[in-house]
KEMI-11374 format. One line per 8 residues: their letters; for each residue x negated, y, z negated of C-alpha. Coordinates in Angstrom, 2 decimals, m for minus. Layout:
BEGIN
A = X,Y,Z | ...
***
This chain:
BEGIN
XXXXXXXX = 20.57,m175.66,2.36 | 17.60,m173.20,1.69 | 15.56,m172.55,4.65 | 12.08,m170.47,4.47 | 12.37,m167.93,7.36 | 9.29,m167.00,9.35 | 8.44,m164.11,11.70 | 6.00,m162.88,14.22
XXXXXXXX = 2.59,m164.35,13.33 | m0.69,m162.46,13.03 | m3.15,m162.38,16.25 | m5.94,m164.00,14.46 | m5.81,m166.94,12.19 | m7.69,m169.26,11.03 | m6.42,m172.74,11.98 | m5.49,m176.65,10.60
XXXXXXXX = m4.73,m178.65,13.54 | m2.45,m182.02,12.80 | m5.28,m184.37,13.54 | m6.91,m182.91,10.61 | m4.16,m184.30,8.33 | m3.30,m187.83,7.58 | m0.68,m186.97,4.93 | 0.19,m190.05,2.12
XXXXXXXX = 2.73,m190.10,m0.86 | m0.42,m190.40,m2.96 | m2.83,m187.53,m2.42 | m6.19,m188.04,m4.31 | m7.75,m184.81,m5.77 | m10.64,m185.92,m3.06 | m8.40,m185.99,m0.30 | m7.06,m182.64,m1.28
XXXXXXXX = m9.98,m181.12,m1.95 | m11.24,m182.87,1.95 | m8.52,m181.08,3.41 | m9.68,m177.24,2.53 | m11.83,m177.95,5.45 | m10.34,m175.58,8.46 | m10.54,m176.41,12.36 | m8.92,m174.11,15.56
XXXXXXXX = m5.90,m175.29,17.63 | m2.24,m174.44,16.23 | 0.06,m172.55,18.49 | 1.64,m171.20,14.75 | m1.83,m170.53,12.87 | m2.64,m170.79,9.16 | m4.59,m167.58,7.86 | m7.10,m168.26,5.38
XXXXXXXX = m9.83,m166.90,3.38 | m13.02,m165.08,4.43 | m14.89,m168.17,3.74 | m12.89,m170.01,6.33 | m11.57,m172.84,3.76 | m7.86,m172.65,2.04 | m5.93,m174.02,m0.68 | m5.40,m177.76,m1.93
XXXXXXXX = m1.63,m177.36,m0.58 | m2.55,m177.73,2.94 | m2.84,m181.01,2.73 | 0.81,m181.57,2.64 | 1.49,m179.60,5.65 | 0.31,m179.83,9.03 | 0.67,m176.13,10.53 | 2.60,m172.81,8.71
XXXXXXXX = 6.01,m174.41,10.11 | 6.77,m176.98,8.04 | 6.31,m174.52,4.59 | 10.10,m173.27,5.59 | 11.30,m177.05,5.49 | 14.79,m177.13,4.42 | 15.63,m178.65,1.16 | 18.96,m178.12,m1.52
XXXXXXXX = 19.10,m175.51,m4.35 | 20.23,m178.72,m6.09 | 17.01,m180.70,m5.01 | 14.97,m177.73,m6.11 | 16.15,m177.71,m9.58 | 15.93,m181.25,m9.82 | 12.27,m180.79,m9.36 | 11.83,m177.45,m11.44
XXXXXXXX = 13.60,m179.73,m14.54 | 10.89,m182.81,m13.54 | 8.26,m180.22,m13.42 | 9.24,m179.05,m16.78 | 9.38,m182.32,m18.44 | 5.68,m183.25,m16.62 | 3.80,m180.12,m18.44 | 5.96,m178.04,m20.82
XXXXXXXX = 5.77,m180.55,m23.86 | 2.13,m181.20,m23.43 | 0.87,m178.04,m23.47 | 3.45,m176.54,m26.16 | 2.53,m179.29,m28.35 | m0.94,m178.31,m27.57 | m0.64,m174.55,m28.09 | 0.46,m175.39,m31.79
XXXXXXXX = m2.58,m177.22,m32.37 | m4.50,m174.25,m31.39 | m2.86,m171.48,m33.67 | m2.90,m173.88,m36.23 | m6.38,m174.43,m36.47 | m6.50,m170.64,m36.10 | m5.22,m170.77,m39.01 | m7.03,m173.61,m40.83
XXXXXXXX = m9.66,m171.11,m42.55 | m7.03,m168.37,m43.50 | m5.50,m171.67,m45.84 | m8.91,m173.18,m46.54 | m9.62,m169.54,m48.06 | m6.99,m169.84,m50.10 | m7.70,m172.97,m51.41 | m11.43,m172.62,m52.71
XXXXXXXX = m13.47,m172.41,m49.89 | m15.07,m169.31,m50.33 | m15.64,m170.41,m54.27 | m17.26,m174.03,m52.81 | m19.64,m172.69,m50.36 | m20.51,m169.83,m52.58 | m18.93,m167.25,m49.54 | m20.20,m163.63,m50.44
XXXXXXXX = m19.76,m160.03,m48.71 | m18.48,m160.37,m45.28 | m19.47,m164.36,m44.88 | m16.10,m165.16,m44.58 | m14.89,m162.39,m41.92 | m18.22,m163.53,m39.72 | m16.57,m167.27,m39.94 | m13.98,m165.73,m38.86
XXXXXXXX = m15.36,m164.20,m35.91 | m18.02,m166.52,m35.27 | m15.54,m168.57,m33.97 | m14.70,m165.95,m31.03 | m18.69,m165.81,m30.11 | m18.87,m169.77,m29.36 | m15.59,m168.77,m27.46 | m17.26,m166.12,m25.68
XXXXXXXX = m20.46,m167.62,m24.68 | m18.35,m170.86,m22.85 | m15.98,m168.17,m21.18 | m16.80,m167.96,m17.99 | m18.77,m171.63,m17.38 | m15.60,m173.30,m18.87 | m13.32,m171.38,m16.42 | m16.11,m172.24,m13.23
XXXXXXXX = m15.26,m175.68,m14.58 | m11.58,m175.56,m14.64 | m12.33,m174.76,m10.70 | m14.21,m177.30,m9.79 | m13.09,m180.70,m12.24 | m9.61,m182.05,m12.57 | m7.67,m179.41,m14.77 | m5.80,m181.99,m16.86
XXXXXXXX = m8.39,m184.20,m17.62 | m10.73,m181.57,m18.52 | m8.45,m179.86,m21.06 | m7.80,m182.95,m22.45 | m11.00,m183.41,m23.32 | m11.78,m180.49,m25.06 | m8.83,m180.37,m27.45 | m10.22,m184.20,m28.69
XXXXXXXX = m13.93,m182.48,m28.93 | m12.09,m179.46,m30.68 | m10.29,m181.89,m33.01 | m13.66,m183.84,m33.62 | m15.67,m180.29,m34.66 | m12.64,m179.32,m36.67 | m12.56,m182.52,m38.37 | m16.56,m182.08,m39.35
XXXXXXXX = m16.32,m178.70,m40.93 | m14.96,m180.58,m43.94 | m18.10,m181.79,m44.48 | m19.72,m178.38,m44.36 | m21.76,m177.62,m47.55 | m22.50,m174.10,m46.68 | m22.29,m170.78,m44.71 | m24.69,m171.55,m41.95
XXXXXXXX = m23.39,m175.26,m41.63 | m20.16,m174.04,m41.07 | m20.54,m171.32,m39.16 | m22.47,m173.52,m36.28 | m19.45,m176.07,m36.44 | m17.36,m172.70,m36.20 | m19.34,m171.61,m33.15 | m18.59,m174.97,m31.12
XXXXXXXX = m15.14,m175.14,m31.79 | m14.79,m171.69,m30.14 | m16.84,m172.73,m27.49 | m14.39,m175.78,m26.94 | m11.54,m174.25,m26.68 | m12.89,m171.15,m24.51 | m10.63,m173.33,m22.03 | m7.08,m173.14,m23.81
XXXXXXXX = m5.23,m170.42,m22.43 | m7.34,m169.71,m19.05 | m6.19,m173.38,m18.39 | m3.00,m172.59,m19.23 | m2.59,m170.09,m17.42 | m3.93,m171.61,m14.05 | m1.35,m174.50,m14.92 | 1.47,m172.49,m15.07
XXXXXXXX = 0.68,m170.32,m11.85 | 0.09,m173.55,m10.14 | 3.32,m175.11,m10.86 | 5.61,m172.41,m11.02 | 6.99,m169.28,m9.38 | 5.97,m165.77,m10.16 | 9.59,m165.17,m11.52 | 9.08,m168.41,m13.26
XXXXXXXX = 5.68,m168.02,m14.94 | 7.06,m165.64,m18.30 | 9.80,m167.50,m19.42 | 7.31,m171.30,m19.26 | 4.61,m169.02,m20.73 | 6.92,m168.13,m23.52 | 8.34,m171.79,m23.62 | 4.89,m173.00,m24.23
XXXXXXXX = 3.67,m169.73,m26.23 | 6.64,m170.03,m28.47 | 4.68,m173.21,m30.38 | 2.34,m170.08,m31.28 | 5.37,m169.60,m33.98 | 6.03,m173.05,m34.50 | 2.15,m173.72,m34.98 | 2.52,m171.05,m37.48
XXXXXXXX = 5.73,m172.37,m39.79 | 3.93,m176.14,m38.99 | 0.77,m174.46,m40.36 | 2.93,m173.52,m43.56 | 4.28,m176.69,m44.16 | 0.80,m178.62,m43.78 | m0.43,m176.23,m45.67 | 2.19,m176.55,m48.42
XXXXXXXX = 1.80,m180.38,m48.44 | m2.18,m180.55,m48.29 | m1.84,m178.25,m51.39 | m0.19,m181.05,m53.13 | m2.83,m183.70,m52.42 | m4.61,m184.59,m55.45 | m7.51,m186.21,m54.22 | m11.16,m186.45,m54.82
XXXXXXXX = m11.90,m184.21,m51.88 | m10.82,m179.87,m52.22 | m7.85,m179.28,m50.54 | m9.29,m177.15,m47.50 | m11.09,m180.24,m46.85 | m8.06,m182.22,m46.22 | m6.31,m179.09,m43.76 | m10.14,m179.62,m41.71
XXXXXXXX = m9.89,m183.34,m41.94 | m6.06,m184.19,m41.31 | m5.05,m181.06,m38.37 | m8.69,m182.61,m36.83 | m7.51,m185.87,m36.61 | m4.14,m185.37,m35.33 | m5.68,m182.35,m32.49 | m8.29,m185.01,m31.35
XXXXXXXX = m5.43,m187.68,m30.68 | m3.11,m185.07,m28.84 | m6.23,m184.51,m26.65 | m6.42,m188.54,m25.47 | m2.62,m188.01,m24.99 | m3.76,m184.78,m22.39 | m6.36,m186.54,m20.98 | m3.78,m189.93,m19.75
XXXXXXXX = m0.59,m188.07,m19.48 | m1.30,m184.20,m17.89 | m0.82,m183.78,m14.14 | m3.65,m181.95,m12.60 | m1.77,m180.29,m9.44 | 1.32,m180.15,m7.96 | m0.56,m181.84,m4.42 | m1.71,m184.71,m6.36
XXXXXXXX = 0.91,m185.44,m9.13 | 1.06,m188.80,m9.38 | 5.08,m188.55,m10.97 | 6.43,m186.68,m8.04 | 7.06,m188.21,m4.52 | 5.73,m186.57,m1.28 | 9.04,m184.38,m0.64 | 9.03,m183.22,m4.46
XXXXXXXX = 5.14,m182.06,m4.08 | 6.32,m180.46,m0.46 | 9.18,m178.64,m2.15 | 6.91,m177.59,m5.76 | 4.45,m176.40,m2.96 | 6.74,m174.26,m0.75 | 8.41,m172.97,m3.03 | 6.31,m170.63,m4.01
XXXXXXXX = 5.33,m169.33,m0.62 | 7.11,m165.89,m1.42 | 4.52,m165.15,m4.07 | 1.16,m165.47,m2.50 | m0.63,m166.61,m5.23 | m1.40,m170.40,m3.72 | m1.66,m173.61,m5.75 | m5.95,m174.22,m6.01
XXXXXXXX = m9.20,m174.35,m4.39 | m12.18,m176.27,m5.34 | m14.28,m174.07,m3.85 | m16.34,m171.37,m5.05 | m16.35,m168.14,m3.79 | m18.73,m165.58,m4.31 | m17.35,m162.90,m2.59 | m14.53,m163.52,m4.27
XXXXXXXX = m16.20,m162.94,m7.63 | m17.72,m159.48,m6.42 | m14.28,m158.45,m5.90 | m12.65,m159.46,m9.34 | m15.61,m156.72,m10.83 | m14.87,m154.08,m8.34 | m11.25,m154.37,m9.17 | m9.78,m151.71,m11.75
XXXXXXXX = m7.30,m153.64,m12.80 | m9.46,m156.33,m13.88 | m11.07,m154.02,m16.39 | m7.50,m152.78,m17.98 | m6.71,m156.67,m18.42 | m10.46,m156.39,m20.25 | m8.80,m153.36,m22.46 | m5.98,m155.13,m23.21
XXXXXXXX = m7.16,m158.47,m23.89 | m8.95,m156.20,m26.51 | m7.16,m154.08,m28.22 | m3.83,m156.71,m27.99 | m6.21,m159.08,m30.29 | m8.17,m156.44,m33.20 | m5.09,m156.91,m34.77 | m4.51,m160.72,m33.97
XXXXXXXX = m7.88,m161.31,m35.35 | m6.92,m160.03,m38.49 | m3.62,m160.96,m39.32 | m4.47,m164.54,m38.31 | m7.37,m164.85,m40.78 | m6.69,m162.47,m43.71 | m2.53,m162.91,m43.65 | m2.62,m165.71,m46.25
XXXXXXXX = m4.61,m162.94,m48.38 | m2.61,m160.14,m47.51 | 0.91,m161.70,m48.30 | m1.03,m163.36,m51.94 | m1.47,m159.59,m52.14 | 2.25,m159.26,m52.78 | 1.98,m161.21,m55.51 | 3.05,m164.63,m54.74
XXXXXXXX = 1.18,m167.46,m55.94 | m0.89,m169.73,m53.51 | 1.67,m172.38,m52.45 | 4.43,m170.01,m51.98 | 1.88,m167.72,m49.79 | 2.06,m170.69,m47.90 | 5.61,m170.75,m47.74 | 6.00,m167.35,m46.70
XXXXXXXX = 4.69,m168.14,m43.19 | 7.60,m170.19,m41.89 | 9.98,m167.29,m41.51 | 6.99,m165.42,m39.72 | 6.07,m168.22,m37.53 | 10.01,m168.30,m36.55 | 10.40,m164.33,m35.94 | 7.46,m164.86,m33.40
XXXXXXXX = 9.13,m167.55,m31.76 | 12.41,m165.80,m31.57 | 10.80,m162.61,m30.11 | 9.20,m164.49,m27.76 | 11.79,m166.11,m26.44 | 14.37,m163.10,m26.60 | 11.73,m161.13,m24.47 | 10.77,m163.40,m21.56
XXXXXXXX = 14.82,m164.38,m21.29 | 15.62,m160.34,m21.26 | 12.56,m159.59,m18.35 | 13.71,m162.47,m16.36 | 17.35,m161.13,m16.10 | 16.32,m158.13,m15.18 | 13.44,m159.93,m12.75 | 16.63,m161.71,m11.21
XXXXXXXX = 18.45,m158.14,m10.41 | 15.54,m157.55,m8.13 | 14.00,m155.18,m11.32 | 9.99,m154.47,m12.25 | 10.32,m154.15,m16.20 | 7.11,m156.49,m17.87 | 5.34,m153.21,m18.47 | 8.61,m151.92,m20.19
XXXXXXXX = 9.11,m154.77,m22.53 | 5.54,m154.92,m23.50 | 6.01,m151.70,m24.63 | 8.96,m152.34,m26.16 | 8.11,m155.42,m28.34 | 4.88,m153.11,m29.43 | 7.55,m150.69,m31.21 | 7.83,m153.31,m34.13
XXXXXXXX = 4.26,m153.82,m34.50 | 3.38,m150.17,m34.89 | 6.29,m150.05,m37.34 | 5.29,m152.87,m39.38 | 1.57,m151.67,m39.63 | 3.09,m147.42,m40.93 | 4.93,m149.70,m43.23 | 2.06,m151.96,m44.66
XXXXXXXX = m0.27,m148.58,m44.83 | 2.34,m146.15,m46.48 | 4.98,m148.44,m47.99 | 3.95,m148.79,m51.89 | 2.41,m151.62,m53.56 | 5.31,m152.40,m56.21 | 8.03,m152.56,m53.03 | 6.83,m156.63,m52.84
XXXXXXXX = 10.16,m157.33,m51.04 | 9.70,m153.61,m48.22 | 5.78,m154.79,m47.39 | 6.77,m158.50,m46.79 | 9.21,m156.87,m43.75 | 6.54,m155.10,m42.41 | 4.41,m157.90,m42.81 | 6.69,m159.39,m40.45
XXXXXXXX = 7.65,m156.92,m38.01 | 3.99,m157.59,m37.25 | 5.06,m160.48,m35.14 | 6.48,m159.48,m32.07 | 3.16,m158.73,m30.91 | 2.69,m162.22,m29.70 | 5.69,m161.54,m27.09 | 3.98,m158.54,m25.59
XXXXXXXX = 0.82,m160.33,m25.26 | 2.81,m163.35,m23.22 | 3.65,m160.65,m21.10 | 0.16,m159.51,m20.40 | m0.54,m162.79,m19.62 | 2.34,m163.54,m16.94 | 1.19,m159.61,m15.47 | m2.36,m161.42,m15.13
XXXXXXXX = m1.39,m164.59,m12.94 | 1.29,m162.70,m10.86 | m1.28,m160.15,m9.88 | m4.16,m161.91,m9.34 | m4.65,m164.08,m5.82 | m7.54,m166.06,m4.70 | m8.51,m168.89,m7.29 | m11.86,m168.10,m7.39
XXXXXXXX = m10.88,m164.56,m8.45 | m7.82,m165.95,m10.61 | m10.67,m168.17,m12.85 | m13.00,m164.62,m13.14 | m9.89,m162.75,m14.30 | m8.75,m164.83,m16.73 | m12.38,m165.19,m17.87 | m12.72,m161.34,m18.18
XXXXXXXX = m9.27,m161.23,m20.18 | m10.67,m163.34,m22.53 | m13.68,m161.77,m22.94 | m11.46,m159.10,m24.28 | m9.56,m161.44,m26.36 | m12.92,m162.17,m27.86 | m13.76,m158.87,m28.39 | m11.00,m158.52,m30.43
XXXXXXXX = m10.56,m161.03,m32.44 | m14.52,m160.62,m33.28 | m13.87,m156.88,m34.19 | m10.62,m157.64,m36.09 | m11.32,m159.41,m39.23 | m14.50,m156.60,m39.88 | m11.96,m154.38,m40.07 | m10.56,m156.20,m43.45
XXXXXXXX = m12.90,m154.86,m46.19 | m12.94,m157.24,m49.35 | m13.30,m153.79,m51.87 | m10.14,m152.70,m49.94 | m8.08,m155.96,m50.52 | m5.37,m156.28,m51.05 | m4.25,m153.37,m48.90 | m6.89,m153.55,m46.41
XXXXXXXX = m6.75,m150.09,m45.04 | m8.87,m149.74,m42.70 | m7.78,m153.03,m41.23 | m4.10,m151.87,m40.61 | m5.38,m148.89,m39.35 | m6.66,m150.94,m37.14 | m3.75,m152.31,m35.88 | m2.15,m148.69,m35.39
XXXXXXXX = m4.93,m147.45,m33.37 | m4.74,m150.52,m31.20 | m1.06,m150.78,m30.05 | m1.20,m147.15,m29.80 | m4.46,m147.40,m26.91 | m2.46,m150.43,m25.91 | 0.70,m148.67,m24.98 | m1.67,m146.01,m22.75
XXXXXXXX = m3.00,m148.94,m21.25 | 0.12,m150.71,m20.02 | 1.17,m147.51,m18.44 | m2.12,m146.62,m16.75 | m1.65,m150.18,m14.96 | 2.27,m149.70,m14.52 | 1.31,m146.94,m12.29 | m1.62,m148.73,m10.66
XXXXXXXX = 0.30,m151.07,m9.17 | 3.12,m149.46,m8.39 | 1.38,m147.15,m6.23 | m0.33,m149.93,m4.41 | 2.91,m151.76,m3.61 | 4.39,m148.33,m2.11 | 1.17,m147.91,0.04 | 1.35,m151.19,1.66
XXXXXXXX = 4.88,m151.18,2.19 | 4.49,m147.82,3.71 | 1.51,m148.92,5.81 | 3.57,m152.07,7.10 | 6.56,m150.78,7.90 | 4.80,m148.85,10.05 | 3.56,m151.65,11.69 | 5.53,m153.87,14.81
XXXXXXXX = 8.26,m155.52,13.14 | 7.98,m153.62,10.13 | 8.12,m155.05,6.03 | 11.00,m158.03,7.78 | 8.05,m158.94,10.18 | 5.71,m160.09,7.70 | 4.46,m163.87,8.32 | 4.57,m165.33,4.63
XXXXXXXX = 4.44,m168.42,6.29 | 1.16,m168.43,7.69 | m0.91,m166.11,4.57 | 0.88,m168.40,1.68 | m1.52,m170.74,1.03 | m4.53,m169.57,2.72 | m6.79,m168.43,m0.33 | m6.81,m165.34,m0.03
XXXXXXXX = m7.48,m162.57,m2.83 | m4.49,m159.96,m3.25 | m6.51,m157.46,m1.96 | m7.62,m159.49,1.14 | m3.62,m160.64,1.83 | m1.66,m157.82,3.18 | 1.70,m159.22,2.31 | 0.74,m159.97,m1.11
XXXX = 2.69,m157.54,m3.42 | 2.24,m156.35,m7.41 | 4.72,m157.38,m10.09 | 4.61,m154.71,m13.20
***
């Protein structure tokens, strides 16, 4: 049987007393969100936030005690393999959508659409990036939203408004038409991966989090070799509509349904899950006591914003949002043109981004499996294999810069070894929800990563001169100078957080009881920002 030890308790907490609990197999998201409210009177006291309120999970238990219930490894991974079935699928699926319509205008350009809307000088690149300011502009209300509304349904929604606005860009008839339509589809999904990510640090463990982030990240390659085939097939239509009209209309249609399936079928918390039963939410919510990072609140916090921009690391998750996208922005818009480059002719370009699509998928999976092994021997290493899966991407770019024309077969390699990217940036995700506590300061973080994720994918396709093409020099220069800023990056905040996690070990173990003495019990699901929680600790 597993059993959640507990030690000494702090001498001042903030408390839930039983009476304020009336605790139901069926826990509304009101009732959940009723029960953040925090009275005095437990011998073993719950420590919350500054604001005197908690998280969501409190409603299942009555006082710190019952968090160490006892329940089977067995049970647990009975519920870790329901969990899995309840979100995985749904937002994989989902995640495919998205890098497919990524995608959609790299194929539409390929098809005629910069001939049809009469496209000229950098048009295309700024519907490229146009995109990313719609995205930009919704960053931070969406994620306020994601606090406050039911996380599920809300997502849900937006991939059916996405799918609708993708849908009516085939019935653009110029550059400023399209470029509006452009702007709200970025502004509808501004919620996709912040909403991931809150899903899968709700659900799942901090050792956990990479390998479901991959898991659903992984469609990333799949959307990409799905992307091929559409695109392979649309290409064969011979309708009375262009073909880039179809890829709008058809991916559209088929995004806005998968929303409606989202909306009906996505959980929106582990304390309010509808397919679990009260003993399943108690053991998806304890378990992840050890981590500190809570489940939700519903509540606002302002001081909790103040604190997300006075943190440092917040800013090098700005950098690397960044500089991990200049090169995303342009390989995911101008790859079509740089592989037609090679030589190949406009289907087979098409073609030639399954096997891309699957070396993403592969990398991504090879590197979240490696880290957790080593996670499992106790070992920090998601800085090392972010640097390590960068070493292909830097490779790849020398190659596409110095490796000559005529070598078709040598450029299409280092076309690829561009891929792996997308597994280091998985990683800088998972180092963002591990390290970040407090939910009001998890929903600002993610926001301010993203506003670097903008940043970059708006700079990156500029980058891609049309006199320049088909090499596009400056724009893999791009890419070089980027993973190389990255890798300082990634060791600047290896060392950041290392040092913290040696200063508060050394200040508590100094303390009565020492590091064994710590009450995890009582600071697990109390709100708190990592800075605020002493026993909170930084994984790098």
């Amino acid at each position: 049987m597993r059993l959640f030890s507990r030690s000494a308790p702090p001498e001042e907490m903030i408390t839930h007393s039983p009476s304020d609990f009336e605790v139901k197999d069926d826990i509304s998201p009101k009732a959940a969100y009723h029960h953040e409210t925090v009275s005095q009177a437990e011998p073993h006291k719950w420590k919350v936030s500054k604001t005197g309120d908690g998280d969501t999970a409190l409603a299942l238990f009555h006082n710190p005690d019952e968090v160490h219930e006892e329940f089977d490894p067995a049970e647990e991974k009975r519920v870790i393999r329901k969990i899995d079935y309840m979100i995985l699928p749904y937002l994989a699926v989902c995640y495919a959508f998205f890098y497919i319509d990524k995608t959609t205008l790299s194929y539409a350009a390929i098809f005629g659409i910069q001939k049809d809307l009469h496209l000229v000088g950098t048009q295309y690149s700024w519907l490229s990036s146009i995109f990313y300011f719609g995205f930009l502009a919704w960053a931070f209300p969406t994620n306020f939203l994601m606090q406050r509304l039911p996380i599920g349904r809300y997502l849900g929604f937006n991939i059916f408004l996405w799918g609708v606005l993708l849908m009516a860009q085939a019935g653009a008839t110029n550059f400023a038409t399209l470029a509006v339509l452009r702007a709200l589809s970025g502004a509808a999904e501004a919620c996709s991966d912040p909403s991931f990510m809150l899903i899968t640090s709700m659900w799942y463990t901090r050792r956990e989090q990479p390998i479901r982030m991959g898991l659903w990240y992984t469609a990333n390659g799949f959307g990409i070799a799905l992307g091929g085939l559409l695109g392979y097939a649309i290409g064969h239509i011979q309708g009375s509509l262009p073909s880039w009209k179809f890829e709008f209309l058809i991916i559209g249609a088929l995004c806005s349904i998968w929303g409606i399936v989202m909306f009906i079928m996505l959980p929106d918390s582990p304390v309010t899950a509808k397919g679990l039963s009260l003993r399943e939410k108690k053991i998806a919510v304890a378990r992840k006591r050890e981590g500190q990072t809570g489940i939700e609140s519903k509540h606002l916090k302002g001081y909790q914003v103040l604190e997300a921009f006075t943190d440092p690391k917040v800013y090098l998750f700005f950098l690397l949002g960044t500089v991990g996208n200049i090169p995303n922005g342009g390989i995911s818009n101008f790859g079509t043109l740089i592989i037609k480059g090679f030589g190949f002719s406009t289907l087979v370009t098409t073609l030639m981004q399954i096997p891309y699509g699957a070396i993403i998928a592969l990398s991504i999976l090879s590197c979240v499996f490696l880290n957790d092994y080593f996670a499992r021997k106790g070992a920090n290493t998601r800085c090392w294999f972010i640097l390590l899966y960068l070493i292909p991407n830097i490779c790849g770019a020398f190659g596409l810069r110095f490796v000559p024309a005529h070598a078709r077969a040598g450029r299409l390699i280092c076309y690829y070894l561009t891929g792996p990217y997308n597994a280091a940036f998985v990683m800088i995700l998972s180092l963002t929800t591990a390290n970040t506590a407090g939910h009001t300061k998890k929903v600002v973080t993610n926001a301010v990563l993203f506003l670097g994720y903008c940043t970059g994918n708006i700079a990156g396709p500029f980058f891609y001169k049309t006199a320049q093409a088909p090499g596009y020099s400056l724009g893999i220069w791009s890419m070089i100078v980027s993973h190389l800023i990255e890798v300082c990056v990634v060791l600047a905040l290896r060392f950041l957080l290392s040092r913290e996690n040696h200063r508060r070990d050394a200040l508590q173990a100094a303390q009565e009881g020492g590091l064994e003495g710590r009450d995890l019990d009582a600071t697990a699901f109390g709100d708190m920002t990592d800075k605020e929680n002493p026993n909170f600790r930084y994984i790098y």
